[in-house]
C-alpha positions in Angstrom: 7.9 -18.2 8.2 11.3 -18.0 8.7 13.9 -16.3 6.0 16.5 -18.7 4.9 19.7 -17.5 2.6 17.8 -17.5 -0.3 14.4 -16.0 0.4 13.7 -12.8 2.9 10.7 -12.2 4.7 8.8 -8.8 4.8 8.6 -8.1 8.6 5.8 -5.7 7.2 3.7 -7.8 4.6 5.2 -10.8 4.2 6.6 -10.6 1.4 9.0 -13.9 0.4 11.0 -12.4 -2.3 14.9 -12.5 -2.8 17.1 -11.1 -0.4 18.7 -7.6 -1.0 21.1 -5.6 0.7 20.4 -2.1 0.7 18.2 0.5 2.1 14.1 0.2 3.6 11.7 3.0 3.9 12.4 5.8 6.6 9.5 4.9 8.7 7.3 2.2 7.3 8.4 -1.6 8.0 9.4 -3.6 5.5 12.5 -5.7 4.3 15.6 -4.2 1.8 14.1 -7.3 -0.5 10.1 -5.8 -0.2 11.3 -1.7 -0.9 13.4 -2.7 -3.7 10.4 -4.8 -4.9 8.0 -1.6 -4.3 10.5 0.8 -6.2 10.5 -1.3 -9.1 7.1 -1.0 -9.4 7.2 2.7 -8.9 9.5 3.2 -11.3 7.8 1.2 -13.7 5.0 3.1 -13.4 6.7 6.4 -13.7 8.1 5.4 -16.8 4.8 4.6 -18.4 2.1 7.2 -18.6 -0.9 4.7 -19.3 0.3 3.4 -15.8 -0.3 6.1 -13.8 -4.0 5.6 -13.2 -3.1 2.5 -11.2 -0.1 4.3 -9.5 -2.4 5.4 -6.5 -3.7 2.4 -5.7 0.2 0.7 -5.9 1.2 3.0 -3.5 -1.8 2.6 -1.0 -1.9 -1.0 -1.1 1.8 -0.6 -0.1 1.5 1.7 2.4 -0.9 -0.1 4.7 1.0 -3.4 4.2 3.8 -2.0 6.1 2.2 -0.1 9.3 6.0 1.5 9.9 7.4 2.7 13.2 4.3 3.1 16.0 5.5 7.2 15.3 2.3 9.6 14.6 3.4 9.4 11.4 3.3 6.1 10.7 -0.4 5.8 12.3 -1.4 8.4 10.2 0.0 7.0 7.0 -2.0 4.2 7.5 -5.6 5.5 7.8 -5.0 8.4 5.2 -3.6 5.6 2.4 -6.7 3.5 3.5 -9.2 5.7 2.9 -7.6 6.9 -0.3 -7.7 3.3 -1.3 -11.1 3.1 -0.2 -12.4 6.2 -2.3 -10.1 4.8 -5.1 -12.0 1.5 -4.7 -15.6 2.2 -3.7 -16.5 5.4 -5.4 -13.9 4.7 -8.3 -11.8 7.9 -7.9 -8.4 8.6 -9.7 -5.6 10.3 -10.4 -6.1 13.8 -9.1 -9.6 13.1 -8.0 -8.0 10.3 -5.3 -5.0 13.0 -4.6 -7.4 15.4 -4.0 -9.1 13.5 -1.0 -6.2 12.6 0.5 -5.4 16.2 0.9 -8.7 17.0 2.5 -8.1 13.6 4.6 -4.5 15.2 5.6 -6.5 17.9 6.8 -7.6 15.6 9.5 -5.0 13.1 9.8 -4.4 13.9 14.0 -7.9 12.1 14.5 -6.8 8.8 13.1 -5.9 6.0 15.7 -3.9 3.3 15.1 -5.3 1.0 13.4 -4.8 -2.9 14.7 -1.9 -4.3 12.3 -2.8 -7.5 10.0 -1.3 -10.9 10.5 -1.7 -11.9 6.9 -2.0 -10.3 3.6 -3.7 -12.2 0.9 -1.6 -10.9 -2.4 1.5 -8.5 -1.7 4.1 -5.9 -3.9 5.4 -9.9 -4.7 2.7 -10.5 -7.1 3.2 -7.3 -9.2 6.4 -6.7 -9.5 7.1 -8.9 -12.1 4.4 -7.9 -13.9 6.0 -6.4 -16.2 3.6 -5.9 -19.9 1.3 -3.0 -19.0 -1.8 -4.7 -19.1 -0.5 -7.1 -16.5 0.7 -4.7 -14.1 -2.3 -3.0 -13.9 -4.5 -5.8 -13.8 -1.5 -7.3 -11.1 -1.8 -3.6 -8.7 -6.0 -3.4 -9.1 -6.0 -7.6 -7.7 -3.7 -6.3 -5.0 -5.4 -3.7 -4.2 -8.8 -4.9 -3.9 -7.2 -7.8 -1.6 -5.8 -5.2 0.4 -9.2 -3.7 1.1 -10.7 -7.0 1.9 -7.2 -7.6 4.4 -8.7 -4.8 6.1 -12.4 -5.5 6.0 -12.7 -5.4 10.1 -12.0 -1.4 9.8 -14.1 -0.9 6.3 -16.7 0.6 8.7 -14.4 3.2 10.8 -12.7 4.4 7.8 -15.8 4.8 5.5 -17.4 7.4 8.6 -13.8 8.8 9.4 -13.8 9.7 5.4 -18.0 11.0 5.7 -17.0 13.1 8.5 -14.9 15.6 6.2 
């Protein structure tokens, strides 16, 4: 889909959100439009404690919609925020619990390969981040981050051994 004066695409997620001028992430790709989207969020978040047990999972599902760069980095931000979404997910870890594994992950983030990029994501930061009430920003970021995990059902099975092996 192309971006037209009045909409800008996520090269990342593909995002269709109002354009913005102003800066992206360091290394992950994504559109001005799609950060400033993702930084409301955070910020909403921040500002509400009973928000921050969703706040992993907002970040995750974030994180591996926008693969970045091609660095080492970028690869490795990938597989670590998907198996933290994946322990947040299927073993129903969070807060410090999920932190806590993705240190242990970090541990071993040289092993992770790239991972093949998606085409498509089913629901992205553009379905949260006018969520604004509470209860519909969390139910908003726990939808988006379940789609995520299905987005990236073809690697459920690498990640879940890559996370047994530590």
């Amino acid at each position: 889909m192309a971006a037209s004066a009045d909409i800008a695409i996520c090269p990342g997620c593909g995002s269709a959100l109002a354009p913005v001028i102003g800066p992206t992430h360091a290394y992950m790709t994504s559109s001005p439009a799609c950060w400033a989207a993702f930084n409301t969020v955070m910020a909403r978040e921040y500002s509400d404690p009973g928000l921050m047990a969703v706040h992993r999972l907002s970040v995750d599902a974030w994180a591996v919609q926008h693969p970045g760069d091609g660095s080492r980095r970028a690869i490795q931000s990938v597989g670590l925020h998907l198996a933290r979404l994946m322990v947040q997910i299927e073993s129903g870890l969070e807060g410090e619990q999920a932190n806590a594994a993705m240190l242990r992950f970090a541990a071993r983030k040289a092993t992770l390969p790239e991972l093949p990029p998606r085409e498509h994501y089913a629901i992205t930061v553009a379905s949260v981040v006018g969520a604004e009430e509470s209860n519909a920003h969390r139910t908003a970021v726990r939808r988006w981050a379940n789609a995520v995990w299905l987005d990236w059902a073809d690697q459920h099975d690498f990640i879940r051994r890559w996370v047994a092996e530590g």
